[in-house]
N, C-alpha and C positions, 0 to 999 in steps of 0.2 A: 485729438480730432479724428474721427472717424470717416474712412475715403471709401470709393469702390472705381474699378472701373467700368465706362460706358462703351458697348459694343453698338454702333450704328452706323449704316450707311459707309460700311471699311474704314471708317475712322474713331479713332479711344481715346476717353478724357479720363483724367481723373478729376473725380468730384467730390464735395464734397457734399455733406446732406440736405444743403441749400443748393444745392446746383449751383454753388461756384467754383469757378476752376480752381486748382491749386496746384503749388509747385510745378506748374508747365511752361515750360518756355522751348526757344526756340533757336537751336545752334547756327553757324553759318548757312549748315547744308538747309534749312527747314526741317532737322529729326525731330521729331517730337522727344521730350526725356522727363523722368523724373528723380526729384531728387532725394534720398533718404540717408541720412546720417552726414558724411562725408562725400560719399560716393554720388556723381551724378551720374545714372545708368541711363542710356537711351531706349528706346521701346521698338527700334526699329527691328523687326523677326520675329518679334516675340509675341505682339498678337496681331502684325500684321506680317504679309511676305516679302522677306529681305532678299535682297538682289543676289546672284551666288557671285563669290569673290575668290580669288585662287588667290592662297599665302604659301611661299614659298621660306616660311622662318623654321627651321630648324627644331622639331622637338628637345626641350632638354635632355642631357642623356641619364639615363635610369641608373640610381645609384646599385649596384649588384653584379659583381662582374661574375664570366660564365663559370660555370661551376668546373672546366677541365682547368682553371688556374690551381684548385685546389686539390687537383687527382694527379698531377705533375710531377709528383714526386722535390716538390719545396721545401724547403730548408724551414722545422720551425725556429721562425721567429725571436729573435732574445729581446728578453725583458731587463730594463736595469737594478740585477740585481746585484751587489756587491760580493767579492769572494766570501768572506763571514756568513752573507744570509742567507748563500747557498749551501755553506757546510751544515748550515743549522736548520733547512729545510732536507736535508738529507739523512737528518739526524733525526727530527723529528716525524719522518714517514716512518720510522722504523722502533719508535717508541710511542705511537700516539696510537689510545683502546678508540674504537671503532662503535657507534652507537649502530645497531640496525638488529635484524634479524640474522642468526649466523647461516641460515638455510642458504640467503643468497648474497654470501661474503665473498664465496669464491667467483660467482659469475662476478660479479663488482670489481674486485679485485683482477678479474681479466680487461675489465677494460683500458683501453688506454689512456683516459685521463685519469684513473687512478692514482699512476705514480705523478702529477701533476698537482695534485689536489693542495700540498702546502706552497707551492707558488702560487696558485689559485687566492689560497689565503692570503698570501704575505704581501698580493698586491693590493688587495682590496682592505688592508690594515693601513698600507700607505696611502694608497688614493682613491679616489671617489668613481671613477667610471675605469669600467674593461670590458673591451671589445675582444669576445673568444671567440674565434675560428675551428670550429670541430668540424673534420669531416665524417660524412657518413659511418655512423657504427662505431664513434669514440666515445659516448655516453655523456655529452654535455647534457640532455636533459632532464633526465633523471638526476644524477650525480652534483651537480653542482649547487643544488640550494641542499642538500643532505651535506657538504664539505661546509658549507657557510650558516648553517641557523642556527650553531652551538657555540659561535664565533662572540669576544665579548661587546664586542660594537651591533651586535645585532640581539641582543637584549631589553626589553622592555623600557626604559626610564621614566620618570615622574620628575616632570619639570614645571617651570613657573613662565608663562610666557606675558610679558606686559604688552598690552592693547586698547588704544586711544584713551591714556589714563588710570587701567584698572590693572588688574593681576588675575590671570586665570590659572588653576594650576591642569596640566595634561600628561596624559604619556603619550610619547612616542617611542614610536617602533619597536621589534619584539614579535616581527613576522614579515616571511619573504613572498612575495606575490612573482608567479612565473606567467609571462604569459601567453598564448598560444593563438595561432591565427582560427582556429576550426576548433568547436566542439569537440569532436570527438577526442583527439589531440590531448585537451586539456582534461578531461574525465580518465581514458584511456591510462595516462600518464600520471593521473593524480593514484589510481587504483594501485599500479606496479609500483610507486614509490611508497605507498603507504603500507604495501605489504613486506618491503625492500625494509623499512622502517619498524617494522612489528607491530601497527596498528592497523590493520587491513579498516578498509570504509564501509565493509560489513556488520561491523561491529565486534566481528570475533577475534580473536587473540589471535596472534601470530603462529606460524608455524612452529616454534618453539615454546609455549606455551607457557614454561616455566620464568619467563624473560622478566624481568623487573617493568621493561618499559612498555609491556605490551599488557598495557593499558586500556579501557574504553574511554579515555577522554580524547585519546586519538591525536597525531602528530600532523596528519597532511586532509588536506579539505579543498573539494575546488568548487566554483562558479561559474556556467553559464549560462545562457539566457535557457528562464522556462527550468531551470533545476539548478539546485544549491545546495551542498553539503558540506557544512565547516563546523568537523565538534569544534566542542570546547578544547580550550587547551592549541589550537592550530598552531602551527610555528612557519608550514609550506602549504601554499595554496597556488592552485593549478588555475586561472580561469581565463577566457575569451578576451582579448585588447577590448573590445567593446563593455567587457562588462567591468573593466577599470579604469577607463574613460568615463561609466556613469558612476564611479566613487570618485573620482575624480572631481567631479563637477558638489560632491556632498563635501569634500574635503580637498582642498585646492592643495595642501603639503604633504596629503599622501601620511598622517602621521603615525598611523596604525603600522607602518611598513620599514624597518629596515634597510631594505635594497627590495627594486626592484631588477626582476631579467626577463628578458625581451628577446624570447627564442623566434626562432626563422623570419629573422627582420627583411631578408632577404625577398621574402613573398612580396613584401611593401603593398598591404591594403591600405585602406586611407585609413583606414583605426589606426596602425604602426604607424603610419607618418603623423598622425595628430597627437598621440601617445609620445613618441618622441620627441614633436616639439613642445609638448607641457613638462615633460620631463626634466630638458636642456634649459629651461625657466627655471627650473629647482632647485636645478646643478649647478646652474651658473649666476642665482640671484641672489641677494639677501637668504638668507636661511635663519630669520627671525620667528617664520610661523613655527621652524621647529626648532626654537632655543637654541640653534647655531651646530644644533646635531646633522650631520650632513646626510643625506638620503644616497647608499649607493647604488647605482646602476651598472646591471650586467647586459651588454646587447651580443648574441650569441648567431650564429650561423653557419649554416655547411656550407656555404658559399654568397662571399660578399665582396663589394668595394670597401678595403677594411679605410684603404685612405679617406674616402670620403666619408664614411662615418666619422672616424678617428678627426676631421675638418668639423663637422657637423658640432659634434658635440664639446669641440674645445672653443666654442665662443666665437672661432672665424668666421665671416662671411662666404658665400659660394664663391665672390668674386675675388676674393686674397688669394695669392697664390699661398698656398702651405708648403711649411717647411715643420716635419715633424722632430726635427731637433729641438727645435724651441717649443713644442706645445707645451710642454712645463712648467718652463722660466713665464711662461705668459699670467699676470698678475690676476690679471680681467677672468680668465680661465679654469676648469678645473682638469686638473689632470687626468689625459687619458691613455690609458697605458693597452697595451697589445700582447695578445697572447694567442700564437697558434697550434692546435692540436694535431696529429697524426687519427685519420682513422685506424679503423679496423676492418679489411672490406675483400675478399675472398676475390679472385678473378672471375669477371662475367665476361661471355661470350657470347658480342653482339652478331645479330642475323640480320640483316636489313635483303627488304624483297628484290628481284631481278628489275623489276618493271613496275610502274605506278598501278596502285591495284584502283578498280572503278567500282567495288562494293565492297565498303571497310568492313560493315558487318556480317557480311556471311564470309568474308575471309578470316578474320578475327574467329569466329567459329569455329571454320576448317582446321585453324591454328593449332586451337585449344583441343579438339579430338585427336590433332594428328601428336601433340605433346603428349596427351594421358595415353593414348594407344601403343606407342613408340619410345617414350622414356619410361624407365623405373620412376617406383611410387616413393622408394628410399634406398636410401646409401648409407656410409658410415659415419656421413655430418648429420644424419637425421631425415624428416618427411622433406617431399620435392612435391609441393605443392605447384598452384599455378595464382598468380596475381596478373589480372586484365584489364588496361585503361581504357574506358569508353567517355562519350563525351558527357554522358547528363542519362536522369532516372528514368526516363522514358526508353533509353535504348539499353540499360541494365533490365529493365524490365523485361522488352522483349528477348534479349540474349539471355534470361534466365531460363521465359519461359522454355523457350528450343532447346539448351542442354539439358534440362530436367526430362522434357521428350528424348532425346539425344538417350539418356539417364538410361532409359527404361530400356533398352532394346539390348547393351551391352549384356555379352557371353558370359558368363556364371566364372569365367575364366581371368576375366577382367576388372578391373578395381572398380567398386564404387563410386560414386559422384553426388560433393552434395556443396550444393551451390549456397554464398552467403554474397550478398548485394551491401557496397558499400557507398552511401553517398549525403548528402550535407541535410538534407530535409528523414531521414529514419531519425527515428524514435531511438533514444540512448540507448536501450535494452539491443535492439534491431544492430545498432552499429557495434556493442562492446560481442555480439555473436561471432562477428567474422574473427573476432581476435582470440576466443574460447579454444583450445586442443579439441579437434574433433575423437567423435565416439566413434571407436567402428575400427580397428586396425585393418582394415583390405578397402578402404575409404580414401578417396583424395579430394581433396578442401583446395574450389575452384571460388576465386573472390574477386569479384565484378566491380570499380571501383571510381569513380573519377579521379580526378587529380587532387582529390585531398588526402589519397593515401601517398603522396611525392615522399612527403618530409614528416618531421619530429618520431613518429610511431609505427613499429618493425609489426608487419603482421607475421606472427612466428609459422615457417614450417616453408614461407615461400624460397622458391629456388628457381621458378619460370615466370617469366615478364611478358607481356605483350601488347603491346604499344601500339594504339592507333595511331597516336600523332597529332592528334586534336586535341582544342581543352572548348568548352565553352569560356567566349570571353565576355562580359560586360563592357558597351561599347557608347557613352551617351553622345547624341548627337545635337550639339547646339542651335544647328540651324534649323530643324523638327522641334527641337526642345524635349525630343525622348528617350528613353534609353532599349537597347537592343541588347538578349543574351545571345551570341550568334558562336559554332563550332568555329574557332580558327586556329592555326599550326601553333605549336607548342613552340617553344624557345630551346635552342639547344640548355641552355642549364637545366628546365624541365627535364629534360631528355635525357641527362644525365642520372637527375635526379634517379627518376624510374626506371632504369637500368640499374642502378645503384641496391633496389631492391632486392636482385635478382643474387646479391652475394652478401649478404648482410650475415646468412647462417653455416655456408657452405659454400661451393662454386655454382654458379648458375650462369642459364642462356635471358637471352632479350631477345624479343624478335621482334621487331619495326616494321610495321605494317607500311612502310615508305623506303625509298631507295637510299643509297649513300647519296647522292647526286640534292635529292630532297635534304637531306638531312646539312648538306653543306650551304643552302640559300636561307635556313633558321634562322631565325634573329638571334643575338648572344644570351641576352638576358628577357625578361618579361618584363611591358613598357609599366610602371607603377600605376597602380589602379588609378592614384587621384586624378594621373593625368587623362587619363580617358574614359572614367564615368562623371555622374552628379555628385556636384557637392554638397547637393542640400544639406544633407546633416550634420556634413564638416563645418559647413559655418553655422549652420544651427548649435552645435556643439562648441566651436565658440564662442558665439554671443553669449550663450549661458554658462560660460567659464568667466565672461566678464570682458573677452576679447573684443575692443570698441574698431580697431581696424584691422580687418581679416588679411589685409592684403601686409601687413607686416609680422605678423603671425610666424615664427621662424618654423620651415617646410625644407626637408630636403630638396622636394622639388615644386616649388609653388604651382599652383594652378594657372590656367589663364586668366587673364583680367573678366573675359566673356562668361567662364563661366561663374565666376566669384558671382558677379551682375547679374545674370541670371539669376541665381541662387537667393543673392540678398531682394528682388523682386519677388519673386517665388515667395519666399518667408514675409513678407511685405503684404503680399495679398492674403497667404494663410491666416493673420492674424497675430505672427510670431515676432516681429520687431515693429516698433513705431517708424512714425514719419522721420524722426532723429538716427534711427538706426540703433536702436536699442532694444532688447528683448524687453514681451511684455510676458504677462502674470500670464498668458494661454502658450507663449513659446516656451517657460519655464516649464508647464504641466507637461508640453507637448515631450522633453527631451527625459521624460522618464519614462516614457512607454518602449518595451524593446522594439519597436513597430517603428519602421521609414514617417517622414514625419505629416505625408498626407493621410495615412493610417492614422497615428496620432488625434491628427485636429478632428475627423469623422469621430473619435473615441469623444474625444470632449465636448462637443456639439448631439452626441446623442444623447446625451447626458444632459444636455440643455431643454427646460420645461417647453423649448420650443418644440424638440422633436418626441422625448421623451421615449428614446428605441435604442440604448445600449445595450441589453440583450442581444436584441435582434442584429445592431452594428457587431457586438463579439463573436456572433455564431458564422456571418458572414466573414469577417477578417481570418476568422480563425482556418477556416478552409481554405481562401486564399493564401495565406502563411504557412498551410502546410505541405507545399511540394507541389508539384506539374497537377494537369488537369486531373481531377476527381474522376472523371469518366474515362473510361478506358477506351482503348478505340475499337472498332468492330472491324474484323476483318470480312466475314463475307454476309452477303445481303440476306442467305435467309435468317442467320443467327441476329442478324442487325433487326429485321422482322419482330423476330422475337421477343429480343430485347427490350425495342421501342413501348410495347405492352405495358410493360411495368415502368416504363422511365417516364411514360406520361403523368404519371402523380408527381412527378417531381417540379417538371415543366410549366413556369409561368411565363406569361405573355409579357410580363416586364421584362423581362431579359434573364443575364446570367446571375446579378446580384439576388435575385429574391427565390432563384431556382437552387444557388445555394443553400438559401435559406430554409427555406422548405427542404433540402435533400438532408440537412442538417437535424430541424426537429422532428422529421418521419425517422431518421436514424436512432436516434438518444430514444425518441418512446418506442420503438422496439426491443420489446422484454425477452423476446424468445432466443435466437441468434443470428445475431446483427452481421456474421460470417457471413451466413447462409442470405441474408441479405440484397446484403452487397454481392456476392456472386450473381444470383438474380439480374439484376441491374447492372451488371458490367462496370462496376464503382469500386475502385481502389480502397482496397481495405486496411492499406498500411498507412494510404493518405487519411485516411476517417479517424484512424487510432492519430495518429497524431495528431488533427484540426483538434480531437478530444482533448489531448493535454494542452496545447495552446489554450482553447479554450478556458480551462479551467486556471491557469495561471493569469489570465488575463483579464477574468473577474475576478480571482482573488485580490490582483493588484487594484483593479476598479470598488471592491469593497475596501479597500485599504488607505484607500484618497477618498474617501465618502461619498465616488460617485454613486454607487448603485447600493443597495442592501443586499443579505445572504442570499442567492437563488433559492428556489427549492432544489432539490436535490432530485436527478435523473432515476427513472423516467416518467415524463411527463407525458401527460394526453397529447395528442396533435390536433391542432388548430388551423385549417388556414387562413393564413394573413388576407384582410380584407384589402380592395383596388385604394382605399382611403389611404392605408395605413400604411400599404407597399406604394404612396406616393409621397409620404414622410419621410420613408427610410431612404428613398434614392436622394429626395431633397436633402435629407443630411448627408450624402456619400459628395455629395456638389460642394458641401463646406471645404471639402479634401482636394475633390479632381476635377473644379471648374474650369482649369486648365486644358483639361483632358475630353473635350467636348466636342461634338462636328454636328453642321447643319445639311437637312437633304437639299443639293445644289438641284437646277432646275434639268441638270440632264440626268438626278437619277444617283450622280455619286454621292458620297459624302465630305463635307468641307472643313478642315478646324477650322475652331475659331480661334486657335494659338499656330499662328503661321500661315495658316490657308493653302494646308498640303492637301489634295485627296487621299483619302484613307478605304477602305473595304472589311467587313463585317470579316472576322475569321470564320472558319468553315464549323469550327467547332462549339461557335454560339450559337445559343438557340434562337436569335434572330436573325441568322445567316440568310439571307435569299427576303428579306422583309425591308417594308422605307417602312422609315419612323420618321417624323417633321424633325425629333433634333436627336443624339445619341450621347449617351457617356461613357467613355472606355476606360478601366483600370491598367491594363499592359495596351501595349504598343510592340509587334513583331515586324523587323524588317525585313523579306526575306527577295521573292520575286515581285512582292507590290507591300504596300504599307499596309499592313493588318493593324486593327480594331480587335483586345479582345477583352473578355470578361466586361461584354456590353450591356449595356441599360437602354429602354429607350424613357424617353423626359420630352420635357417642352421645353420650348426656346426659352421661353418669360423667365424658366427657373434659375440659367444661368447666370444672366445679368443679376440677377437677387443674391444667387451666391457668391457670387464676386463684390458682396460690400464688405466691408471690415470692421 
């Protein structure tokens, strides 16, 4: 049965396409609610405004203790291993040939969990999960699927598995999936171990060239989203939680895979927490999909609550008190055994400032001149680079520009300066630069970074830190119903973490752009994503796993009931679950797109002979998915003057969606240099090169589900989009962000119609200072007032029509 809901006179029905009401009724209070699957969710906030209410309940507490438990100088850990299994893991590190490239045997063999590597084995021959504790600089990620992929329980098999009657014959496993919270991480990582290996992912032989195994079928391959490289032959593959969560959902036992490990758990995005609980299903269920072959899991980090995982994954509940004597003897259970490593990690010496500084980045600045002016370039551990944590691209951006000025004026006497920006939206190529040995020996290699250079991957050469103390966090807010990326204080574990950098090659300083004082009111750990963004996906992701009640779904730390509710409405209205509460055949489509899932549903309705503007939906998404605003900002009025000249071709009176649009195809059909361009026009030319690749993987995939046919190939004439046709394309953007909608109120603001907050045009839209009768906003900024951005403006009539199902 097909619903929608009705917006009138502040009050919402749902309806049905006879204008009857359905599933509405009415609780003691008078809330209006509706009901879908199991769940009855009330409506009260969500399109209309709910009263504010102060809870005084306790956040769960974040599984991950601080990272100074693990720099303590702790005793590792003993495993039960018997006297015999030990004489003979002693024996056999000293008699066992070594597969890789001999180039870099000896750095290997310096690590610390080198000599660890057959207890590493011998646990995971006896039992099914281990949770390793590496600190910083012990080589848990590299290392460890190289000690396990030659192992004989991680060997291919061909088996017969019986189902509902019949006999299919498969193989399982015969290859280890590693996985990494970031990008770059997982590439980065897949590159050094494939060369560690003698099959570099170049295709070229090994540094030893003569080596048997240094092959081009190649041994290590990774994935993530927007790029894929896995020869033939893979045995170790590097890729994103996200992007085996979607094999995951192709293949529910995983049977391609041996063991999976599940590095820096500790981060705890909602991918890790959804990951580990489909996981803990695997480990702990029936193991008939894979013929009774057991699937082992490795969960790895530099700093964790090992207790609570080690609870998590042996079958208990959060609320049993555990006793880890018995997690073995336990029937119901699989064994999870504990192994802690010692790093490797040279002493740093922290700096924290006298007094709270009032402008991080021109202090931050100051920092980094008074380090390369004032410290050596090198010593006898190597280069003494500089690594700097800033909060998000937009402020790498500007601290690049200024050093590169900064750059130029230094004395003939003084070292070179050549800056590499590292952060989550560059382009593969852009981020694997800052990790490259720089050219130039009177050169120092300054790398501007957010917080995804914390953990897994050592940018070689640094020896100076400098910490602002900020991360952007993702912050959603239930009672908005939006989500906020907003600068707030790091977590002392962070803080550790990125100090931690600073001795990884030699000894190095940190300087903390905040006081001791500051640094003692941190939080311990960082509060887990799931608990304070949207779930959308998360339950979208399990609907389409099959999971009928999300709220028993095993979570290390479940979400709120509020926002479950939200989410399964939200999904409700997109089109992605029925009235039962069950995915339908557009939620399925919607959870293979790598796109959040109101992106998604715009994908598959352009697509529809309704709108017939999937191009035009891809070239817009694609911009928006690729990093902070396209347009740069202009610092002074006459160059903004100037600017404006050419930025008027760009500019339509629809808003930001179809100015995309247009900034997009005047891009692609410029033959000559698209550099020289974009300089022109003050437009971000590393954001254009990326929407480019997005782009183009996101019609591969749309030719690959039959939505679209081959494009022509770039470049094309320019055309611009008629007032007809750019009222198509926002009508299909409303399939997505009906939600996301406000009307001009009679004094002038603007009003949702999901909560009935006031909102105001961000400064950076091109309908900033304009009324429109109704608006559609893609983000939502909260800062000193509620910002509206990446605006469209629409007619009221279009929303209630997008809101049918």
């Amino acid at each position: 049965m097909n619903c929608f809901l009705s917006i009138s006179a502040g009050k919402t029905h749902i309806m049905d396409p006879k204008n009857k009401m359905i599933k509405k009724r009415k609780l003691e209070t008078g809330i209006k609610v509706i009901k879908i699957g199991n769940k009855t969710i009330s409506l009260e906030g969500y399109l209309t405004k709910k009263t504010k209410t102060e809870s005084n309940e306790p956040l769960p507490n974040p599984v991950g203790a601080s990272a100074q438990d693990s720099q303590t100088g702790q005793t590792t850990l003993s495993v039960n291993l018997n006297p015999k299994e030990q004489q003979n893991v002693a024996e056999n590190s000293k008699t066992r040939a070594f597969p890789g490239d001999p180039a870099y045997l000896k750095t290997r063999q310096g690590l610390p969990l080198w000599t660890r590597q057959d207890e590493i084995r011998g646990i995971l021959q006896q039992d099914d999960v281990l949770v390793l504790v590496g600190e910083t600089g012990s080589g848990k990620s590299t290392q460890v699927p190289q000690f396990l992929y030659q192992e004989q329980w991680c060997q291919r098999k061909k088996v017969r598995i019986e189902k509902d009657g019949w006999t299919e014959e498969v193989n399982v496993g015969g290859m280890i999936a590693i996985t990494q919270p970031r990008r770059v991480a997982a590439t980065t990582l897949a590159h050094r171990v494939s060369r560690e290996a003698g099959t570099p992912l170049n295709g070229e032989r090994g540094v030893s060239s003569n080596r048997k195994n240094a092959t081009s079928r190649g041994l290590v391959g990774y994935s993530v989203r927007f790029d894929h490289r896995v020869p033939p032959g893979t045995k170790i593959k590097y890729m994103t939680e996200g992007m085996l969560l979607q094999e995951l959902l192709r293949d529910p036992h995983l049977r391609q895979y041996s063991a999976i490990i599940v590095d820096e758990i500790h981060e705890r995005s909602v991918d890790v927490d959804l990951l580990s609980g489909f996981l803990k299903q695997i480990v702990t269920r029936d193991k008939a999909g894979r013929a009774g072959i057991p699937l082992k899991v490795v969960i790895m980090s530099a700093t964790a609550n090992v207790e609570s995982i080690k609870q998590f994954f042996s079958g208990a509940t959060p609320d049993e008190p555990f006793d880890s004597s018995t997690v073995k003897e336990d029937p119901t259970s699989s064994p999870v055994r504990l192994l802690q490593i010692e790093g490797r990690q040279f002493p740093v010496d922290v700096v924290h400032t006298l007094k709270p500084v009032p402008d991080i980045q021109e202090t931050l600045l100051k920092t980094i001149f008074k380090i390369h002016t004032e410290e050596p370039l090198q010593d006898k551990h190597g280069r003494a680079d500089i690594l700097a944590f800033l909060t998000g691209q937009e402020e790498i951006e500007a601290a690049q520009r200024l050093i590169e000025e900064y750059a130029a004026t230094l004395a003939a006497n003084v070292p070179k300066i050549k800056v590499f920006p590292l952060f989550g939206q560059l382009s593969m190529e852009a981020q694997h630069e800052a990790f490259q040995p720089i050219k130039g020996g009177f050169t120092r290699k300054i790398v501007l970074a957010t917080n995804i250079a914390e953990t897994s991957v050592t940018v070689p050469g640094v020896r100076y830190v400098v910490d602002c103390g900020k991360a952007k966090v993702k912050q959603f807010r239930p009672r908005l119903g939006m989500e906020s990326l907003l600068a707030k204080p790091i977590s002392k574990s962070s803080a550790i973490q990125r100090a931690g950098r600073a001795g990884r090659e030699g000894p190095g300083k940190c300087f903390r752009l905040y006081t001791e004082e500051t640094y003692g009111t941190l939080e311990k750990t960082d509060l887990p994503e799931i608990l304070r963004t949207d779930v959308l996906g998360a339950v979208l992701t399990m609907k389409a796993r099959g999971i009928d009640d999300v709220m028993s779904f095993p979570l290390m730390d479940p979400p709120d009931v509020e926002s479950v509710e939200k989410a399964l409405l939200h999904l409700h209205l997109l089109g992605a679950i029925d009235d039962e509460g069950g995915i339908t055949e557009t939620g399925r489509k919607m959870v293979r797109f790598p796109v959040t899932a109101p992106y998604a549903r715009v994908l598959l309705a352009a697509a529809d002979p309704k709108f017939e503007c999937l191009a035009e939906a891809i070239d817009i998404i694609s911009i928006i998915t690729a990093g902070e605003d396209i347009f740069l900002q202009i610092q002074t009025e006459e160059t903004k003057e100037e600017v404006e000249i050419y930025r008027k071709e760009l500019y339509r009176r629809e808003g930001d969606l179809l100015t995309y649009l247009n900034t997009m195809q005047l891009y692609v059909s410029e033959n000559a240099d698209r550099v020289q361009w974009c300089k022109t026009r003050k437009i971000n030319t590393r954001n254009m090169k990326q929407a480019l690749n997005i782009r183009k993987q996101l019609r591969g995939l749309c030719v690959k589900q039959g939505l679209m046919e081959q494009p022509p190939p770039d470049p094309q004439p320019f055309s611009p989009i008629s007032p007809e046709r750019a009222a198509t394309i926002l009508q299909c953007f409303l399939k997505g962000f009906a939600l996301k909608t406000a009307m001009l109120a009679p004094d002038s603001s603007y009003v949702t119609t999901h909560g009935k907050h006031v909102v105001a045009i961000h400064p950076a839209s091109v309908l900033h200072g304009q009324k429109k009768e109704a608006i559609m906003f893609l983000e939502h900024v909260y800062t000193q007032k509620n910002y509206a951005k990446k605006v469209s403006a629409i007619q009221a009539a279009w929303i209630t029509d997008a809101l049918e199902n």
